[in-house]
Every structure is written in C-alpha cells, then in structure tokens.
C-alpha positions as CSV (number, residue, x, y, z in Angstrom):
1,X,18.5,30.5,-77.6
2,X,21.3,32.5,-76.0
3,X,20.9,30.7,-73.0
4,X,21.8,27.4,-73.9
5,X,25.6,28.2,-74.7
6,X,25.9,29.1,-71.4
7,X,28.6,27.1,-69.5
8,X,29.2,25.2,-73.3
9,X,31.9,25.7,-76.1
10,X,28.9,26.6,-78.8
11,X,29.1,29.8,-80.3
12,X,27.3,31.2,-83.4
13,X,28.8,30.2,-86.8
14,X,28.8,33.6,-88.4
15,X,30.9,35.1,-85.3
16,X,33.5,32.0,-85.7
17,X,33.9,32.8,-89.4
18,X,34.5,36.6,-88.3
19,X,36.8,35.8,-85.8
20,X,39.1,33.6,-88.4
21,X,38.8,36.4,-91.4
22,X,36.6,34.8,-93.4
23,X,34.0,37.0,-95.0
24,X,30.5,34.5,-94.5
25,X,29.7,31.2,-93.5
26,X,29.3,29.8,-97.0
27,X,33.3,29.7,-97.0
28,X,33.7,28.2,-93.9
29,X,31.9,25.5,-94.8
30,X,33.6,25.2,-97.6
31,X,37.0,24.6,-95.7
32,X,38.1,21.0,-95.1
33,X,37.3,19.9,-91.7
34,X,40.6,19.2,-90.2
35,X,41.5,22.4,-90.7
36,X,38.6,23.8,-89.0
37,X,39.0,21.8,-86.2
38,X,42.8,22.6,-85.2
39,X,42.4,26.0,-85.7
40,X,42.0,27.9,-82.2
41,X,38.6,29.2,-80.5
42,X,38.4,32.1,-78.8
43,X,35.4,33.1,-76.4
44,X,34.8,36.9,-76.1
45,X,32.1,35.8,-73.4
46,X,34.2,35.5,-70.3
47,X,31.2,35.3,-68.3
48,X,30.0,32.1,-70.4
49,X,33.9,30.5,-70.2
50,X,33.6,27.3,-68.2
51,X,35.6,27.4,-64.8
52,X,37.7,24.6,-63.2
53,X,39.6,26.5,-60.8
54,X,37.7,24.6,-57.7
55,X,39.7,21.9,-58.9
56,X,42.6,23.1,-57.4
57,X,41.5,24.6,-54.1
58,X,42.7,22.2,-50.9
59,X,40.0,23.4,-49.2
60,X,37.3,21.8,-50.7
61,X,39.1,18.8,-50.8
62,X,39.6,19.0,-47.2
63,X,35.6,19.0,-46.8
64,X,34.9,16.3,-49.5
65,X,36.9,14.2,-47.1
66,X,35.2,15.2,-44.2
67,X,31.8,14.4,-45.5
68,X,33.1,11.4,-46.5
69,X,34.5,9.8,-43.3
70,X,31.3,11.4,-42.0
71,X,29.2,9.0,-43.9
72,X,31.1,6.0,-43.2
73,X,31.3,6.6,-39.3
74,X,27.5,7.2,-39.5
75,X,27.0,3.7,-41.7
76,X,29.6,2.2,-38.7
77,X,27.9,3.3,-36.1
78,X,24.3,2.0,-37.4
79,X,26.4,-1.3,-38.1
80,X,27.0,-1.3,-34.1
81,X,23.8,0.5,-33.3
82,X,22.0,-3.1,-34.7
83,X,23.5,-5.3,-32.2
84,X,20.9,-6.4,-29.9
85,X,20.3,-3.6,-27.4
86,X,19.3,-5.2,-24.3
87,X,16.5,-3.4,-21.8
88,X,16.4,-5.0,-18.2
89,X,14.5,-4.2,-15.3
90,X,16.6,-4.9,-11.7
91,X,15.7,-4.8,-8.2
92,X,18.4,-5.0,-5.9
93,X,19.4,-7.5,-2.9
94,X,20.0,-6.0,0.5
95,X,19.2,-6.8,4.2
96,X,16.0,-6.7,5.9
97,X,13.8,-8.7,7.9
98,X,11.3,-11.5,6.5
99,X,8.4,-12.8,8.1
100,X,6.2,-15.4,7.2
101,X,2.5,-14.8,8.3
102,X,-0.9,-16.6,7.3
103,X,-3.8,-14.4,7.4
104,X,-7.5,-15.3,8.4
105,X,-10.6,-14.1,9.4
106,X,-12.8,-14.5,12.4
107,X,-15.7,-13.3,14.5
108,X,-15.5,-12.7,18.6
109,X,-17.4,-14.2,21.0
110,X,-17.5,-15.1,24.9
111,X,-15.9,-17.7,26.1
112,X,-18.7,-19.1,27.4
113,X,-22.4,-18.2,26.1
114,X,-25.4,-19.8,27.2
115,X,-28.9,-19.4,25.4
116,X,-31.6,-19.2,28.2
117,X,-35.0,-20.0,27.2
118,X,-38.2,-21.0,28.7
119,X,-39.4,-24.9,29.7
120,X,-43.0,-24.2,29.9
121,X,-45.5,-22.1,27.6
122,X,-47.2,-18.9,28.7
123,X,-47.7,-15.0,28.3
124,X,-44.3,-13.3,29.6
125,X,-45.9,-11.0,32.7
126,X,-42.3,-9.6,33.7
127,X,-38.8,-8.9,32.5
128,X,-36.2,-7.9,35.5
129,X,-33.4,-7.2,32.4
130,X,-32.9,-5.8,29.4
131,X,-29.7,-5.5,27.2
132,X,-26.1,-5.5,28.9
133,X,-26.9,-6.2,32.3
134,X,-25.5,-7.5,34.5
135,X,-26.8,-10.9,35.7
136,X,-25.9,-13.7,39.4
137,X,-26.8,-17.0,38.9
138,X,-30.0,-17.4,40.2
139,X,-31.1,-14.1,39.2
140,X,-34.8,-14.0,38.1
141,X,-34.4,-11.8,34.7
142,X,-38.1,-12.9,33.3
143,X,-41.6,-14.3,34.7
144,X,-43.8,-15.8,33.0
145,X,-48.2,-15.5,34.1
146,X,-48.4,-18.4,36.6
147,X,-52.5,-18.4,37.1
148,X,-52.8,-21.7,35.2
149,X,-49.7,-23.6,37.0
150,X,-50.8,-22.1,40.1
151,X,-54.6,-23.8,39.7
152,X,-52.4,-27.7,38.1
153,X,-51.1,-27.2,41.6
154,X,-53.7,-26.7,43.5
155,X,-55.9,-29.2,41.4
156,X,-52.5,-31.6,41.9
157,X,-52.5,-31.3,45.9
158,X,-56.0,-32.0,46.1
159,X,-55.5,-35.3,44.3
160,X,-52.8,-36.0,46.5
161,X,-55.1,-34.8,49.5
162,X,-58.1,-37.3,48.0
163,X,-55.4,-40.4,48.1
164,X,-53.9,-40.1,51.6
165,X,-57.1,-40.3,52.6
166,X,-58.1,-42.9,50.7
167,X,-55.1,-44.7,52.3
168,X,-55.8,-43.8,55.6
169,X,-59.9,-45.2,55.6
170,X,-58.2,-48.4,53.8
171,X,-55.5,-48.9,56.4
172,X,-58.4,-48.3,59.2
173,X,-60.4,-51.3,57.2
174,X,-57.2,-53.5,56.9
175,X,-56.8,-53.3,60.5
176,X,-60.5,-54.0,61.5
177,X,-60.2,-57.8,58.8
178,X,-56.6,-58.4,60.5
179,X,-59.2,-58.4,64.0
180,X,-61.8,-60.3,62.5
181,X,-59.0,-62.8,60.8
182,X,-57.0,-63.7,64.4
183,X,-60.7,-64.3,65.6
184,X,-61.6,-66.9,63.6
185,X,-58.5,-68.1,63.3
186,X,-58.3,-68.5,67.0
187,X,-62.1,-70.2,66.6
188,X,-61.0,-72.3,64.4
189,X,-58.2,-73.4,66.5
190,X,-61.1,-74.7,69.4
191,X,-63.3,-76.0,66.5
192,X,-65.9,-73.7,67.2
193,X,-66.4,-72.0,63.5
194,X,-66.7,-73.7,60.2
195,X,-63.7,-73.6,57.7
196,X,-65.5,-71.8,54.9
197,X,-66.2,-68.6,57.9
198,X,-62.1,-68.9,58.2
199,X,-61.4,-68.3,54.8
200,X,-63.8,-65.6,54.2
201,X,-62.1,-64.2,57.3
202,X,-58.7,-64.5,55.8
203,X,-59.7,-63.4,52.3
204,X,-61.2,-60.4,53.3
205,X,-57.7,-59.2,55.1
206,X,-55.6,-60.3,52.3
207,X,-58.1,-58.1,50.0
208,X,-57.5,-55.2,53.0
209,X,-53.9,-55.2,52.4
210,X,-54.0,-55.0,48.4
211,X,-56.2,-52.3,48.8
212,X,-53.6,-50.7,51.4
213,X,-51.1,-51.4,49.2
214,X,-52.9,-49.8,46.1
215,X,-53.6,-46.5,48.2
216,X,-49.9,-46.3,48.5
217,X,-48.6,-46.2,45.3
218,X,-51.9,-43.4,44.5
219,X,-50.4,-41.8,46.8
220,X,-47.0,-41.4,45.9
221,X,-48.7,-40.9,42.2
222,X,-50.6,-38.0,43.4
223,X,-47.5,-36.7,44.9
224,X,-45.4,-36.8,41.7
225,X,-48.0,-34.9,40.2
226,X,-48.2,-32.1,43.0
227,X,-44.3,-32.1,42.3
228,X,-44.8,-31.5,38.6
229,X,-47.2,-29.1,39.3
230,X,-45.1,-27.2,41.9
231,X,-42.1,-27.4,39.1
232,X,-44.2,-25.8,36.6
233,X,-45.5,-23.1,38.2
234,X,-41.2,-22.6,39.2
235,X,-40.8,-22.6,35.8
236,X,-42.8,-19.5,34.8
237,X,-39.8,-17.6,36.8
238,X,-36.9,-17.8,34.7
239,X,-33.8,-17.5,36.3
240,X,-30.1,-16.8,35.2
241,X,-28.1,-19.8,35.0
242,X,-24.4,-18.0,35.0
243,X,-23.0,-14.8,36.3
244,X,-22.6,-13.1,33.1
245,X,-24.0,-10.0,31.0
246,X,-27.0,-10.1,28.7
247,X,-25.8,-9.6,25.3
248,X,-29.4,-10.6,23.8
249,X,-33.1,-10.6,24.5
250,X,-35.8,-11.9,22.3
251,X,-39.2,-11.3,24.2
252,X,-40.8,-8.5,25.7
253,X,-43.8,-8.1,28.4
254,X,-46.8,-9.5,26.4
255,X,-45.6,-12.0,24.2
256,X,-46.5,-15.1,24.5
257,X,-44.3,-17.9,24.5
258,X,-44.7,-21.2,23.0
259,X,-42.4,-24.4,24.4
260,X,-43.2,-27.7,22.3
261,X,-40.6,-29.8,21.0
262,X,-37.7,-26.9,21.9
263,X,-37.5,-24.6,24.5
264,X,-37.1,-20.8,23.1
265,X,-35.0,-19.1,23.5
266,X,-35.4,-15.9,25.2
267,X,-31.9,-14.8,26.2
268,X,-28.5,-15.1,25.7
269,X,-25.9,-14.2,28.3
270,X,-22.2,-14.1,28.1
271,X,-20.2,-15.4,30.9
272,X,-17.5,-12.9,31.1
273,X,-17.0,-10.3,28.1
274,X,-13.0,-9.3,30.1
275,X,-11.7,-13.1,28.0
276,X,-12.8,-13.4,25.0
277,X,-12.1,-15.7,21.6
278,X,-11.5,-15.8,18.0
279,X,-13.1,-18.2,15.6
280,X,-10.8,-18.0,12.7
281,X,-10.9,-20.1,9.5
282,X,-8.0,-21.1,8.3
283,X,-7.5,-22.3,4.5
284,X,-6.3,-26.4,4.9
285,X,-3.1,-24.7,2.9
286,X,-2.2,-22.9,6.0
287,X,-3.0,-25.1,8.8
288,X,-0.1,-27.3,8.9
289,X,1.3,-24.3,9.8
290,X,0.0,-23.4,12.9
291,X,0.5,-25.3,16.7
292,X,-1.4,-24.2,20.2
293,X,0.2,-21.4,21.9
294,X,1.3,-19.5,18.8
295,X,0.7,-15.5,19.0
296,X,-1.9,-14.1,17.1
297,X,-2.4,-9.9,16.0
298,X,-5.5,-8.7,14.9
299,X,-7.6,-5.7,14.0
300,X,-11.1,-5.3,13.8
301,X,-12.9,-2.6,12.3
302,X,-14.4,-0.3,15.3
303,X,-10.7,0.2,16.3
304,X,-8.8,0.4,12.4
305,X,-5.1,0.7,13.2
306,X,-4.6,-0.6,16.5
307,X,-3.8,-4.3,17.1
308,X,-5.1,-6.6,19.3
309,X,-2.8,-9.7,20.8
310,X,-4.2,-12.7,21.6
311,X,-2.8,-16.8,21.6
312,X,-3.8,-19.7,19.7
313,X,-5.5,-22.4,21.6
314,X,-7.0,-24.8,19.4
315,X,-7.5,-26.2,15.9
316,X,-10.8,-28.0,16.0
317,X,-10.9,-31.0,13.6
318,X,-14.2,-30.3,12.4
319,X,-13.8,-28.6,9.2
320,X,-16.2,-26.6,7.0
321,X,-16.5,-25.9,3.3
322,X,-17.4,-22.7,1.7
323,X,-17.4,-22.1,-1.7
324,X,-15.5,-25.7,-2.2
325,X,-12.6,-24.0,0.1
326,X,-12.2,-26.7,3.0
327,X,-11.3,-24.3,6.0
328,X,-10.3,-25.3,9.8
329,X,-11.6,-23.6,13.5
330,X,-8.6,-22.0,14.7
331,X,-9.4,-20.5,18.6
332,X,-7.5,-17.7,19.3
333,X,-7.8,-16.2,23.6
334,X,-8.1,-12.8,23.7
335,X,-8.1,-11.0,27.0
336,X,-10.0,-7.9,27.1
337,X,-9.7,-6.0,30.1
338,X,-11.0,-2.6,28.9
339,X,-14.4,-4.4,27.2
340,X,-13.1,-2.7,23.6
341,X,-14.1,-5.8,22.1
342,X,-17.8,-6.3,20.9
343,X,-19.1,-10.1,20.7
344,X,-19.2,-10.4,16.6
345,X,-16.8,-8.6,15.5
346,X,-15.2,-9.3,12.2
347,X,-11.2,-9.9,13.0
348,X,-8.4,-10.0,10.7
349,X,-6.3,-12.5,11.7
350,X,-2.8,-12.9,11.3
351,X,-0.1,-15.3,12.8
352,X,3.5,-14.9,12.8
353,X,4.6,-18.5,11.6
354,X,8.6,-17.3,11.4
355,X,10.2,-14.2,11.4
356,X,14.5,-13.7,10.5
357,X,16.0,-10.0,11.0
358,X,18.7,-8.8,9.0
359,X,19.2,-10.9,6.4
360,X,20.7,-10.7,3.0
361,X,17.0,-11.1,1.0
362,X,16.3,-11.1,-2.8
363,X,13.1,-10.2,-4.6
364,X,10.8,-13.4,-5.5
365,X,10.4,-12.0,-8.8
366,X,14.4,-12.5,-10.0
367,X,13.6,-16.1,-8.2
368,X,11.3,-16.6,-11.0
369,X,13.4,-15.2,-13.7
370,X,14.1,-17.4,-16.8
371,X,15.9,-15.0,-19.8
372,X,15.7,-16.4,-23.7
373,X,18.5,-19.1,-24.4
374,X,18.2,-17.1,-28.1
375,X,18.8,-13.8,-26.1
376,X,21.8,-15.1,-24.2
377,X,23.3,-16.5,-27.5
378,X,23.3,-13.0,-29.4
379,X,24.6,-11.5,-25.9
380,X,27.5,-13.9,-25.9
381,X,26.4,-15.5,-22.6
382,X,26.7,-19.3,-22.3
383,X,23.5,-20.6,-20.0
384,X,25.5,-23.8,-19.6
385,X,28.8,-22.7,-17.8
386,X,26.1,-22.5,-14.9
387,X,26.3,-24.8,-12.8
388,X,24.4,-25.7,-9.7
389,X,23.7,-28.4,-7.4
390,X,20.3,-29.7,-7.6
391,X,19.0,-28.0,-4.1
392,X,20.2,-24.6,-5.6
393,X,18.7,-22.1,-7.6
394,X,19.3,-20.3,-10.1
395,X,19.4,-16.1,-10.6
396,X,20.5,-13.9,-13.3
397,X,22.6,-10.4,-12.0
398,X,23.4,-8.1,-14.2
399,X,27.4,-7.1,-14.3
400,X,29.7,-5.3,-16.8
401,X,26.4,-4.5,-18.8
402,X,25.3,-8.7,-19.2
403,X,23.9,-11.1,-17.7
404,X,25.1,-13.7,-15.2
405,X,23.9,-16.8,-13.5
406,X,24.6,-17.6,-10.1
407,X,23.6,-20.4,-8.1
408,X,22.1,-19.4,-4.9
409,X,20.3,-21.5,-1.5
410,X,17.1,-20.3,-0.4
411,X,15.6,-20.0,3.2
412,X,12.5,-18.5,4.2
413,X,10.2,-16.5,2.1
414,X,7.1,-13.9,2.9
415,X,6.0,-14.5,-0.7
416,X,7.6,-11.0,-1.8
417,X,11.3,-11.7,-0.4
418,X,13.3,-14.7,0.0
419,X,16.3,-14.9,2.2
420,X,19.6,-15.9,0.6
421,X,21.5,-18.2,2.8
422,X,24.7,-18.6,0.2
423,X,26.0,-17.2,-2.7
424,X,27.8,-15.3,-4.5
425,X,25.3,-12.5,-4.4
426,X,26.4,-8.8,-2.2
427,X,23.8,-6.3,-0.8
428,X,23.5,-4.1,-4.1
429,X,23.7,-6.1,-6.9
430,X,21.3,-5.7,-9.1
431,X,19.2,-8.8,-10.1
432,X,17.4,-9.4,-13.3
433,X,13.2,-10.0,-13.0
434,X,13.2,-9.0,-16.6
435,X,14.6,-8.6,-19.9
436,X,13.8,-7.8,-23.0
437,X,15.5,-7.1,-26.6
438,X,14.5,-3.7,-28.3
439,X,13.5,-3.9,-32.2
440,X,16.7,-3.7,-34.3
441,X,16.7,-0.1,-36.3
442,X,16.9,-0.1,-39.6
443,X,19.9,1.1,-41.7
444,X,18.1,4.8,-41.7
C-alpha cells in the first residue's frame, strides 16, 4: 500500500493529524472541511515529492522541437516520395553502319551434271572407273557382257546375207523374162506367135520386176536390222558423254542391269567441279528484293567461319511450297578453284540487299515505343504538343528526367537498327523502349 503514494499527494491520515497538533484522527474529522483544506501540507518524503523541474530546462525543449520537425519532414518527404516514380529502360543513338541482308539456304552442285545410264539390258562384265575420276568424252567407264548382241548380229547379217541373194537370183530371172519378152514381142511384130504367148511373155517380166523390187526393200530391211544389231552390241560399252569427274556410281561388276521403259542410271558425272552453283530458296517475302548480278557470301559447314563469294544469276520462276511457305530458285555462281567445295553441301546464304556506313542509327525497339497517355498525364507531359507530319515518326527521349516526343524520318533498317535521316535526335541521347511506373509506397 506504500507504493501507491508514490509520485501522489496521499499521505496517511494519522500522520496529517500529527503534523497539524491534533492528538487522533477522530478530531480531525471532526473539523469543518474548509478548514482542513486551506491549511498547508507538508511531505517529509522528499523522495515521493512530485518533480516539475524538466519543465524549465531549454534543453529538452530544444529536442521536443527537433523530433518534431523530424516527423513532419519525414510525413513531407513520403508526401513527395508518392509521386509517380518513373523506371525507364534507354538505349542510345549513335553512328554505325546498317546493312540490310536476306538470308537463305541452299545445296551445291555442278554446273552441269549428266546422269549416264545404260540403253540396253545385260550383266555389267567391266567397270574402267570408280568414284572421282577423271573422265574424256568418249571414254569407256563400263561394259556391259556382249555374247547375246554379238549372236542378234551375227543372226542379223545372215538375214541380210539370205536377201542380197535373194535379189541377186531374182534380178538374174528378171533379166532372162525381159529376153524372153523382146522376143515375142519382136514375133509378134512379123505375126509369127499368137497374142495370148505375148502376154504370158510380158506378164512374166512384169512379175520379174515386182519380185526384184520386193528383194530390194528385204534387203534394205535386213540391213536395218544388221544396223540395230551392230548398235546394240555398241551399246553394251558405255561411254562418257562429257569431260567431267565421276561424283556417283551405282553398279558394280556382276549386276545385272535391266533397261525397260527408263534407261538406269549407272553414273553421274560432273562437268567441271572448279564452277560451281547454289540453289537457294528464297521466301516470296524476300525475292522482290533480289536482281541477277547481286553478290552473294556464304558458309557451309565443312569450312565454319570462312566465307565463300559467289554472284547471283538467276531467279527461276518455278516456285515450290514447303510447309505452305511458297519459296523461289535463286542461282548463285560460285567459282571454286581450290575444289573446297563438295557437290551437296548445305550453304547459308546471304545477300547484301543495301548497306549505309556511318550513319546516325536508332534502335528498332524505341521505334516501337508507345508510353501510357495516363502515365504522361501524372508526369506532366502533354502527348499532343507533338507534332509530326504524317511520313514521320514518332520517338520518346528521355531529357531533364521526362519524357519527350520527337518526330523523326526513317531510312533503311537491318531489322535491329534504323537509320535516322532527320531530327532532332544527337549521337547519345538516350531513347525510351520502355517505361514503366513503380507501385506507390504507402504512408509507412
């Protein structure tokens, strides 16, 4: 209970009523009230007195103040802290070069390649070549066994032997009636044979000179088919028919090859493997942009790293679809004096459609830049004091901390850079491709 007059005016009754010279508390409650109350107190507890002495210390005045323009510069600067707080991402404009390029991909191949195959059937007896040799025109690089054409020829020159002989015996008979034909003809004249001897007479030469006539054409008959004959059996030796190198070879010594409908083929031999070509297929988006003559650079996959030059010839109009993508034949000429180049090689393919140095370029993506009209608002930026020409376009840089529009004319682009042609727009600045507003903090 002596606790809870600490730092309070309560003291005990019976000390009070010693304190004033009265001898027990019955008395002083016996005393009017007034009087009780305007008498003085005293406190022999100094150590439960109340103290108000920090009341008049500067010091702690001095602090109270502090703290409080303390709190309201922190509530101030959370006031400025919720404006919207901007984050933006920049790339800058400088100089540089920009080329435009379509890419494609393509296989190599001779310029000329010529499938050799076989006109007649047979067992292949010989082969004079094999893989990358070296082949003249008229070189026999593959035989095929000639018994049986050899016997159709023989069996072919007798026929022909059977109808010149034939001819001859005829002609000998035609000659004999033409005799017997000017004799009675000659009797008849001097009325010394009947008429019906004359015509048998004439009949019989008329019949001699059909028949001469019909040994003739056996004849040349018989000698088509020695001809035949004498072409098949040249056909079991296959010959080369360009100076080239063999690149392929389907048969070996054994096999036996059949020749029906379509001749097989049993080689294939590239005309000159120094010039070579590109097929390349070009997407129907790209092919407006090429013309004959334009350089092509390529790499292929034996060689990573090292380009290859070569020149656009020709964009065949036939066009093929893969995969519902309509693509073109572009030609490319490739020299290849060394023979690094391999007939069906993969090629990556690209051509140079136009190429600037040094200009004053800006990214595509601040091209494509569109900020929040409900951003620009809260930032203080008007979007309609920009104005532009239709033909211009429109980018955002970032100066003094905002955002600002500037109308700009675009020239070529690569698809990552464009090149500026005017505007107010300085190697440097940095241009918006992005911004976005941070969450507002709360008050704490």
């Amino acid at each position: 209970m002596a606790a809870k007059g600490v730092g309070t005016n309560w003291m005990p009754r019976d000390l009070i009523a010693s304190e004033n010279g009265f001898t027990s508390s019955t008395q002083l409650d016996k005393e009017p009230q007034e009087a009780f109350h305007d008498r003085p107190l005293r406190n022999d507890f100094p150590e439960l007195r109340p103290s108000r002495s920090w009341l008049k210390r500067p010091g702690l005045w001095a602090i109270f103040a502090i703290l409080v323009c303390s709190a309201l510069g922190y509530l101030y600067w959370r006031h400025v802290k919720s404006m919207p707080q901007v984050n933006c991402e920049t790339a800058s404009a400088d100089r540089g070069p920009i080329t435009i390029k379509v890419t494609a991909t393509g296989n190599l191949s001779a310029l000329l390649t010529t499938q050799v195959g076989s006109q007649v059937s047979g067992r292949v007896q010989q082969l004079f070549v094999d893989y990358n040799s070296a082949v003249k025109k008229g070189q026999p690089i593959a035989k095929l066994d000639p018994l049986l054409f050899a016997a159709a020829v023989q069996q072919a020159r007798a026929v022909y032997l059977a109808a010149q002989s034939n001819l001859q015996k005829d002609r000998v008979q035609e000659a004999n009636l033409k005799v017997a034909y000017d004799r009675a003809n000659r009797l008849k004249t001097e009325l010394v044979i009947a008429q019906s001897d004359f015509d048998t007479a004439h009949t019989n030469y008329n019949v001699a000179q059909a028949q001469v006539n019909a040994d003739e054409s056996s004849l040349e008959s018989a000698r088509a088919a020695l001809d035949q004959a004498q072409a098949n059996l040249g056909f079991t030796t296959i010959l080369s028919p360009i100076n080239g190198v063999v690149i392929s070879r389907s048969v070996d010594v054994g096999q036996t090859v059949a020749a029906s409908f379509q001749a097989p083929t049993l080689f294939v031999i590239a005309q000159d493997l120094q010039r070579m070509q590109v097929d390349t297929n070009v997407s129907e988006a790209d092919v407006g942009r090429l013309s004959p003559g334009m350089q092509a650079t390529f790499t292929v996959d034996g060689y990573p790293g090292r380009p290859f030059i070569g020149t656009l010839r020709q964009i065949r109009n036939a066009s093929q679809t893969v995969q519902n993508v309509v693509t073109y034949d572009a030609v490319i000429n490739v020299e290849n004096p060394k023979l690094l180049l391999k007939p069906g090689m993969t090629a990556n393919v690209t051509f140079v459609v136009a190429k600037k140095d040094n200009v004053l370029r800006i990214r595509n993506a601040a091209l494509r830049f569109r900020p929040d009209p409900q951003l620009l608002q809260k930032l203080g930026v008007n979007d309609g004091t920009v104005s532009a020409s239709p033909e211009d376009r429109i980018v955002w840089v970032l100066r003094a901390g905002k955002p600002s529009g500037v109308p700009i004319a675009t020239g070529i682009s690569d698809g990552t850079w464009t090149e500026l042609i005017h505007g107010q727009i300085q190697p440097g600045d940095a241009l918006i491709t992005d911004m976005k507003a941070n969450p507002r903090p709360g008050l704490f």
